[in-house]
C-alpha positions as a Markdown table, in Angstrom:
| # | Residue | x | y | z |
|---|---|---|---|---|
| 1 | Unk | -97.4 | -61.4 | -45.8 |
| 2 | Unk | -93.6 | -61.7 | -45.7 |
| 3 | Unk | -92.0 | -64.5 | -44.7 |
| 4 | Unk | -89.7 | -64.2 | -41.3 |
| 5 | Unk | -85.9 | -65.3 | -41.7 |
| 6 | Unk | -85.2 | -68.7 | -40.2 |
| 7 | Unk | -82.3 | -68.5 | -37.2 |
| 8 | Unk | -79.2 | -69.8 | -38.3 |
| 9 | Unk | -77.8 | -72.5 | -36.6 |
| 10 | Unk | -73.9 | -72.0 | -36.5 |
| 11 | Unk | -72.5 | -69.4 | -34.4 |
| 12 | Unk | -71.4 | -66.2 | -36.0 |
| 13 | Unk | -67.9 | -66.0 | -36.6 |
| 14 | Unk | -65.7 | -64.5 | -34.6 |
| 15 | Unk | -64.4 | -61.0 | -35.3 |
| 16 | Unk | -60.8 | -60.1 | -35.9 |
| 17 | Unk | -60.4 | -57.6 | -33.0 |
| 18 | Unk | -61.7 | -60.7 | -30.5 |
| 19 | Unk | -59.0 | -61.2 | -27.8 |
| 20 | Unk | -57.1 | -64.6 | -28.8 |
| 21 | Unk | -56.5 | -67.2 | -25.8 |
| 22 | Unk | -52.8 | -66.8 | -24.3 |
| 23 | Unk | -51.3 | -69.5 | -22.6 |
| 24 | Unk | -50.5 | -69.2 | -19.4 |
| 25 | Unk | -46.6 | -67.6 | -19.0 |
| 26 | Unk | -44.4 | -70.2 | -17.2 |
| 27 | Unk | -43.3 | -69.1 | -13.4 |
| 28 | Unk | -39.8 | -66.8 | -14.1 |
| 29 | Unk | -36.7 | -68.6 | -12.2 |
| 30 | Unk | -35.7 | -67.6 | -8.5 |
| 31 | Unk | -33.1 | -65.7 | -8.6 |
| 32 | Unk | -30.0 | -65.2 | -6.4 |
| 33 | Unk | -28.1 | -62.8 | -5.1 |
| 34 | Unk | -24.3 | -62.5 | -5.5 |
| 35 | Unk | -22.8 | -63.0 | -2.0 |
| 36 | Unk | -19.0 | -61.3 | -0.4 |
| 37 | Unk | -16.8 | -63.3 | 0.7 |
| 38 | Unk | -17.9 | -61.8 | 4.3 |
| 39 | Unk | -21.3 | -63.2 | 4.1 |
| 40 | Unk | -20.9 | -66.4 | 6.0 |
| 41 | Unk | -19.4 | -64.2 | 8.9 |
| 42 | Unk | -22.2 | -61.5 | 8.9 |
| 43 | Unk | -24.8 | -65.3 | 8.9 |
| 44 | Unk | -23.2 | -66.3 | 11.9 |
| 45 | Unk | -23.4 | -63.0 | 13.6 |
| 46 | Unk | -27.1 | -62.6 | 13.1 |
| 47 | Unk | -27.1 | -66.2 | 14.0 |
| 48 | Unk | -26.2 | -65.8 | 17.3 |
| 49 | Unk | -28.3 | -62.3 | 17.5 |
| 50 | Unk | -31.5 | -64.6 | 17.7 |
| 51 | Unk | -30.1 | -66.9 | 19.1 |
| 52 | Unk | -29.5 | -64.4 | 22.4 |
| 53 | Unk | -32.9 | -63.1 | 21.8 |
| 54 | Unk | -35.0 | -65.9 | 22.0 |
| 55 | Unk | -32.0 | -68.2 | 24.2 |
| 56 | Unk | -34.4 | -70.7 | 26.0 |
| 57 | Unk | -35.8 | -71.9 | 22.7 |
| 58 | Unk | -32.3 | -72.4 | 21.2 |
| 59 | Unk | -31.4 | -74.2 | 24.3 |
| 60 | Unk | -34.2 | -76.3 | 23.9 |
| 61 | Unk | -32.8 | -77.5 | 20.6 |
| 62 | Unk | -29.2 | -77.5 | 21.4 |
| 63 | Unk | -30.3 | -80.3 | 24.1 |
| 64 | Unk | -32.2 | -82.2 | 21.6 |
| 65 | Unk | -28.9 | -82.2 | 19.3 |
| 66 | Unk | -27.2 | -83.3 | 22.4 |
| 67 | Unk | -29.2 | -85.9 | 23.0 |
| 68 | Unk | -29.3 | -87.2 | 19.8 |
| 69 | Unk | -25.9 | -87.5 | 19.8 |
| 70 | Unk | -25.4 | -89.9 | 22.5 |
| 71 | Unk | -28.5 | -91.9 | 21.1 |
| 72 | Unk | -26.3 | -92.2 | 17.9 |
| 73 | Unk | -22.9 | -93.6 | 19.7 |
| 74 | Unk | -24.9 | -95.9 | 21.7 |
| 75 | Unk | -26.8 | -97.4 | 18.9 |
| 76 | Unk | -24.3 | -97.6 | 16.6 |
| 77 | Unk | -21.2 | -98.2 | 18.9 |
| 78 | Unk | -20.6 | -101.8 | 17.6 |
| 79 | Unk | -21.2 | -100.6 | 14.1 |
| 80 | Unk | -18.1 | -98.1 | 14.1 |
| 81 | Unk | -18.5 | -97.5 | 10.2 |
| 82 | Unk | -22.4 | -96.6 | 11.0 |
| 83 | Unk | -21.4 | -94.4 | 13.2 |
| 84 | Unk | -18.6 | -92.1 | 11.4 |
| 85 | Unk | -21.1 | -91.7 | 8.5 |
| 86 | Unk | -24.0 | -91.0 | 10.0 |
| 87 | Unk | -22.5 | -88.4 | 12.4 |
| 88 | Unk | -20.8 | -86.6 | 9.4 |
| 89 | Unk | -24.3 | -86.9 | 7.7 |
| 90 | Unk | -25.5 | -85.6 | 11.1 |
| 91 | Unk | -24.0 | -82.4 | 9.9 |
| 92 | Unk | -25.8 | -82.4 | 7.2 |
| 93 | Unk | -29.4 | -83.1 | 7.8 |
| 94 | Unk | -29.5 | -80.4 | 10.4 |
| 95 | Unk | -31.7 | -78.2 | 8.5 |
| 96 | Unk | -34.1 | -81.2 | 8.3 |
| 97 | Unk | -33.8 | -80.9 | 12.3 |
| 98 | Unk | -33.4 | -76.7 | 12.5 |
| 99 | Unk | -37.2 | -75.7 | 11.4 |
| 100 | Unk | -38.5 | -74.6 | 14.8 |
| 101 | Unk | -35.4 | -72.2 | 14.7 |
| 102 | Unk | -35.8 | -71.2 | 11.4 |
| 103 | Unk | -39.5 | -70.5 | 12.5 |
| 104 | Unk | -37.9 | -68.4 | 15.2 |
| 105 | Unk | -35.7 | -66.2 | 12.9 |
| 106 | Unk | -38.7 | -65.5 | 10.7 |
| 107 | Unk | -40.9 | -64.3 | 13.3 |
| 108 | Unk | -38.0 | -62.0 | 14.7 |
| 109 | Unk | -37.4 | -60.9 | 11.6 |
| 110 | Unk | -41.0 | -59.6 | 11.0 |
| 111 | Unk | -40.8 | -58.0 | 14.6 |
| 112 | Unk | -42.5 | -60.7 | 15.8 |
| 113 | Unk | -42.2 | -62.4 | 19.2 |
| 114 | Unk | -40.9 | -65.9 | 18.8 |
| 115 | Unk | -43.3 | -68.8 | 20.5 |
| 116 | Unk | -42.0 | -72.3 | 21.8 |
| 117 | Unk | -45.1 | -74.1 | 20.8 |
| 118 | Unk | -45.3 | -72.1 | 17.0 |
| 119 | Unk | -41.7 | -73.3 | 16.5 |
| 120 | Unk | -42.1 | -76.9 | 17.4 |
| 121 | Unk | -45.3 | -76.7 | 15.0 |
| 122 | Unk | -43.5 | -75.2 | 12.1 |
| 123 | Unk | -43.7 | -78.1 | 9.7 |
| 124 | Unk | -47.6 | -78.0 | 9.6 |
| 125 | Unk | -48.1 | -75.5 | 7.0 |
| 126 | Unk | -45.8 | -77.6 | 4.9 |
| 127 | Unk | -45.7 | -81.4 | 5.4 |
| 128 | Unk | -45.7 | -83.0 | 2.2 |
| 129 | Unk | -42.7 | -80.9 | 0.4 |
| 130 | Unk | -40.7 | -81.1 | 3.6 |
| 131 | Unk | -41.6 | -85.1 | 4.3 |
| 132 | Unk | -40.7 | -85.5 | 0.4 |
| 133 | Unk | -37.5 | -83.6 | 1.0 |
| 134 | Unk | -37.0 | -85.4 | 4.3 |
| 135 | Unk | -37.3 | -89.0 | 2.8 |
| 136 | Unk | -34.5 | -87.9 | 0.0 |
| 137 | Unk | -32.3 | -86.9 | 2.7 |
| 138 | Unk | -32.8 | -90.3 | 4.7 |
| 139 | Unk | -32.3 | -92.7 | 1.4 |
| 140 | Unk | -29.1 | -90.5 | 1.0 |
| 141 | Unk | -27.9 | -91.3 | 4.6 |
| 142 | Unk | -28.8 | -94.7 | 4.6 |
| 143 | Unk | -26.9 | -95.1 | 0.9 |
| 144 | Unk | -23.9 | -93.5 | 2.2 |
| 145 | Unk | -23.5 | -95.5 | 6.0 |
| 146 | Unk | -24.0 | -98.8 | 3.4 |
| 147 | Unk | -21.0 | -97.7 | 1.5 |
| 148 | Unk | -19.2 | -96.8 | 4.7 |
| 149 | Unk | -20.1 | -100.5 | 5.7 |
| 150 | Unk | -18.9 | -101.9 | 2.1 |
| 151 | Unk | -15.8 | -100.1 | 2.2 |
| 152 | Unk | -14.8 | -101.6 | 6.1 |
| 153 | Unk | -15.7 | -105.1 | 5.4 |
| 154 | Unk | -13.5 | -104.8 | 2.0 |
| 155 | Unk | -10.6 | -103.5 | 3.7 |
| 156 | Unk | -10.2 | -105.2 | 6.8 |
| 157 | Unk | -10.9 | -109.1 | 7.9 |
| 158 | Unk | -13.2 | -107.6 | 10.7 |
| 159 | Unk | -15.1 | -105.0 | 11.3 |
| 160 | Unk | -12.8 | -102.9 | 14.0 |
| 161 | Unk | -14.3 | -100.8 | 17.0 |
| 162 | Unk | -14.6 | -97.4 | 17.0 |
| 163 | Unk | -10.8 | -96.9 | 18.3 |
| 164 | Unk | -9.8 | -99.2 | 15.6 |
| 165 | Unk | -11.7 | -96.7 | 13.0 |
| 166 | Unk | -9.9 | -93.8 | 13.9 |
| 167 | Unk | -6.9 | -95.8 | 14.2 |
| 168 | Unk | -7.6 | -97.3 | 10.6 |
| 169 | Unk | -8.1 | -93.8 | 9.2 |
| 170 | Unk | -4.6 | -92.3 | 10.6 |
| 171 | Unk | -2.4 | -95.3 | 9.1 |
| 172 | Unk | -0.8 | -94.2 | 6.5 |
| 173 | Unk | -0.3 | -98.2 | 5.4 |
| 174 | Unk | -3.8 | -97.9 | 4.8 |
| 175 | Unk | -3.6 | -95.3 | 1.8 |
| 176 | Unk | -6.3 | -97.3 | -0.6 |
| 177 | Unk | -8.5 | -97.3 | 2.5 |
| 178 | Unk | -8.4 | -93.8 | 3.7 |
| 179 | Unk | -8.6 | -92.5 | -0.3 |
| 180 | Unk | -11.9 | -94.8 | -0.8 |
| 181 | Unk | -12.9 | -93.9 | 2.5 |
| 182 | Unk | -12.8 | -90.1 | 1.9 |
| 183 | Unk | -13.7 | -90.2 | -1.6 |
| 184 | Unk | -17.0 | -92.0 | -0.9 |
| 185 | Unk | -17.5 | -89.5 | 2.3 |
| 186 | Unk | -17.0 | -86.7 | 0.6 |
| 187 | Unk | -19.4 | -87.2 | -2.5 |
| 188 | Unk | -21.8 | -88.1 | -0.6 |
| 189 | Unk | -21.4 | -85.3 | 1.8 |
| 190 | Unk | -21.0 | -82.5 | -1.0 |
| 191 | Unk | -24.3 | -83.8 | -2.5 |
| 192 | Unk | -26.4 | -83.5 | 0.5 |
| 193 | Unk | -24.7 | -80.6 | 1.2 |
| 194 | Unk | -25.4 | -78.7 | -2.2 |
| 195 | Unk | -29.1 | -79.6 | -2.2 |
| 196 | Unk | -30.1 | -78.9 | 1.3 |
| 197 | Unk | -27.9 | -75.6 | 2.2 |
| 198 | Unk | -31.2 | -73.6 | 1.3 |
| 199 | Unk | -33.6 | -75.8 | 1.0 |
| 200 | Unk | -35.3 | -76.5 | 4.1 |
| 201 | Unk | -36.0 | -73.0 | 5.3 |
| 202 | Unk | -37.2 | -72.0 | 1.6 |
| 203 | Unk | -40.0 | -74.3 | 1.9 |
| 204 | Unk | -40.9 | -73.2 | 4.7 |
| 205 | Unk | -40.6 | -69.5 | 4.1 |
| 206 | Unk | -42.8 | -69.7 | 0.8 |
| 207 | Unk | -44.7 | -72.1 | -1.3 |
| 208 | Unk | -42.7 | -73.8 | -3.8 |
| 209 | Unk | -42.0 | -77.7 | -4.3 |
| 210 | Unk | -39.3 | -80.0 | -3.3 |
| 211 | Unk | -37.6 | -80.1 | -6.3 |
| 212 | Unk | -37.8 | -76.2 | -6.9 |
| 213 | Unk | -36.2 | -75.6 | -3.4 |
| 214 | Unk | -33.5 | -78.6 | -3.6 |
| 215 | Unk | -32.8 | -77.2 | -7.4 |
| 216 | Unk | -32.7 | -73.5 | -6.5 |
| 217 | Unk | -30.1 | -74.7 | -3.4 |
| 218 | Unk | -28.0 | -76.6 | -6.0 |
| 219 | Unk | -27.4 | -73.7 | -8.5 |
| 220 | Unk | -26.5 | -71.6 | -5.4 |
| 221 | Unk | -23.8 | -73.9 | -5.3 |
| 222 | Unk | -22.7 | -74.8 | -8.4 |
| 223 | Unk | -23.0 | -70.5 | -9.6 |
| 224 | Unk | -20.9 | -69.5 | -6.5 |
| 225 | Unk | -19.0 | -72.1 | -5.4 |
| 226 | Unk | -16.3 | -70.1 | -3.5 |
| 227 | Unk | -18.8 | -68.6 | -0.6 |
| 228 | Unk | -20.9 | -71.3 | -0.9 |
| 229 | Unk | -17.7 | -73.9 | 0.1 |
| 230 | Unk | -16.2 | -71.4 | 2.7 |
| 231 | Unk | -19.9 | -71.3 | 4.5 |
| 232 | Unk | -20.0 | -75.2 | 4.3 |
| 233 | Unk | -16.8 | -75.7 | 5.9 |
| 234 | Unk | -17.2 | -73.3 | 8.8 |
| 235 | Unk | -20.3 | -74.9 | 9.3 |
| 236 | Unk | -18.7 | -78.6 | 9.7 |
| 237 | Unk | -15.7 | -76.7 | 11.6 |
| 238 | Unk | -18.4 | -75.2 | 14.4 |
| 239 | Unk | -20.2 | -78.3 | 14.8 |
| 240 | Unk | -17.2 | -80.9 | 14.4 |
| 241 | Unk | -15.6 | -79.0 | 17.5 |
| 242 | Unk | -19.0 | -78.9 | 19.4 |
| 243 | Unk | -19.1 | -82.6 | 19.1 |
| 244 | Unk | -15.8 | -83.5 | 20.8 |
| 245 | Unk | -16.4 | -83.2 | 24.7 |
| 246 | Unk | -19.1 | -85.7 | 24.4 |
| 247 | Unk | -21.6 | -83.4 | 21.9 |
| 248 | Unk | -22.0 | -80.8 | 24.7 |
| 249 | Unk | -20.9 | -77.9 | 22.8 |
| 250 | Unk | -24.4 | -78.6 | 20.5 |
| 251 | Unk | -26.8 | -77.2 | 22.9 |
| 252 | Unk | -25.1 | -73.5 | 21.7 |
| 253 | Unk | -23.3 | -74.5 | 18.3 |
| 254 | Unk | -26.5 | -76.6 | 17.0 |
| 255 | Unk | -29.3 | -73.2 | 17.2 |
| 256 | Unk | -26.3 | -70.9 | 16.5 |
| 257 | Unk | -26.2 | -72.4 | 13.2 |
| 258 | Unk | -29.8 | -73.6 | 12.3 |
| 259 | Unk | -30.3 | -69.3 | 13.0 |
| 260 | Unk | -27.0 | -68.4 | 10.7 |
| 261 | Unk | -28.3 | -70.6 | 7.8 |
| 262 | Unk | -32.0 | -69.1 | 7.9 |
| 263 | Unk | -29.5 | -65.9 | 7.5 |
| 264 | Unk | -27.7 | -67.6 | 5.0 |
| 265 | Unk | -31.4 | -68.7 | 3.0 |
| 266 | Unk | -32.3 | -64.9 | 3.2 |
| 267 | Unk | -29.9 | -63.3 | 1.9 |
| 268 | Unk | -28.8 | -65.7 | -0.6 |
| 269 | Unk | -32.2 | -66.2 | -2.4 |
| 270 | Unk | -34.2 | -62.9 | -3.7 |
């Protein structure tokens, strides 16, 4: 009687036609479209197309910008330097502040029916990227109104009131002040600027990370500067005028342009 063949106990090799493991291919860039020179007027008109069709909501926000405003001169009326930087940086951080509008122009632009309570809730589906892109945006502000501060006390033997500010700034004896002044405000401004113009209503439109979103709004920037510069300064133009009589002009100007720059996000980004 034959013996039987013992079992082998390695595995038998593999065969040469057996699929190999492929590592996963990394996620493709998001890419961006090239943008007219018309495109930040065509943003503002669509703006204020939903803002007209949904104008309680808007109204809603425009008082809360309002109100903010005053909050901000009270607080920091005996801290004029506080107060210029932070209500530039107030321009600024307003897509931090626009998501319930952006939450409106998405649903209008699905042929949805925009809904007060879904727009003040926006943020839920996405709380730590926009929290993490929030915080950035604070430490920014709060970096840039301590520069202001530095750049007061080094100039002056007081700190002046808020006339004296503006006084300060329009004295042409003051050249070194305005220049440092200026300078300071406007890197600090163009940084916020170039990583937030897109950034807020792209995390909350799909699921990327904070860094993704704040890098994607910076190469929008820095790849087509000219649009992306002419948008920026109608957008400080609109609100700088709607602050004057006493911030009342933010109750249209503030959802006008949180609905523009959802415009701005979707046509921009692919």
């Amino acid at each position: 009687m034959s013996a039987e063949p013992e079992a082998a106990d390695t595995p038998p090799a593999a065969s040469d036609d057996a699929p190999l493991a492929v590592a996963p291919a990394a996620a493709p860039p998001i890419q961006l479209r090239p943008l007219g020179w018309s495109a930040p007027l065509r943003w503002l008109r669509l703006g204020l197309r939903d803002l007209l069709r949904a104008p309680f909501i808007g109204l809603f926000y425009g008082s809360a910008f309002m109100v903010m405003g005053w909050a901000l001169m009270k607080v920091y009326e005996n801290a004029p330097a506080y107060v210029m930087a932070l209500a530039a940086g107030f321009l600024l951080v307003g897509p931090a502040l626009c998501l319930g509008l952006y939450r409106v122009s998405q649903r209008l632009e699905r042929g949805e029916r925009p809904d007060f309570g879904d727009s003040l809730l926006a943020f839920e589906s996405r709380v730590g990227p926009l929290a993490l892109f929030g915080l950035v945006l604070l430490v920014l502000e709060m970096i840039w109104g301590r520069a202001a501060m530095v750049i007061f006390a080094v100039s002056f033997d007081g700190m002046p009131d808020l006339k004296g500010s503006l006084l300060a700034l329009l004295n042409p004896e003051n050249v070194s002040f305005i220049v440092a002044y200026l300078g300071v405000g406007a890197l600090f401004a163009g940084l916020i600027y170039a990583v937030s113009v897109v950034t807020m209503p792209m995390l909350l439109d799909r699921p990327v990370d904070a860094v993704t979103a704040a890098l994607t709004s910076l190469r929008l920037v820095f790849t087509q500067p000219g649009v992306m510069l002419l948008w920026g300064a109608l957008l400080t133009l609109l609100v700088v005028a709607a602050m004057l009589p006493w911030f009342a002009g933010l109750m249209v100007v503030g959802p006008w342009v949180g609905h523009a720059s959802w415009h701005a996000y979707r046509e921009a980004v692919v």
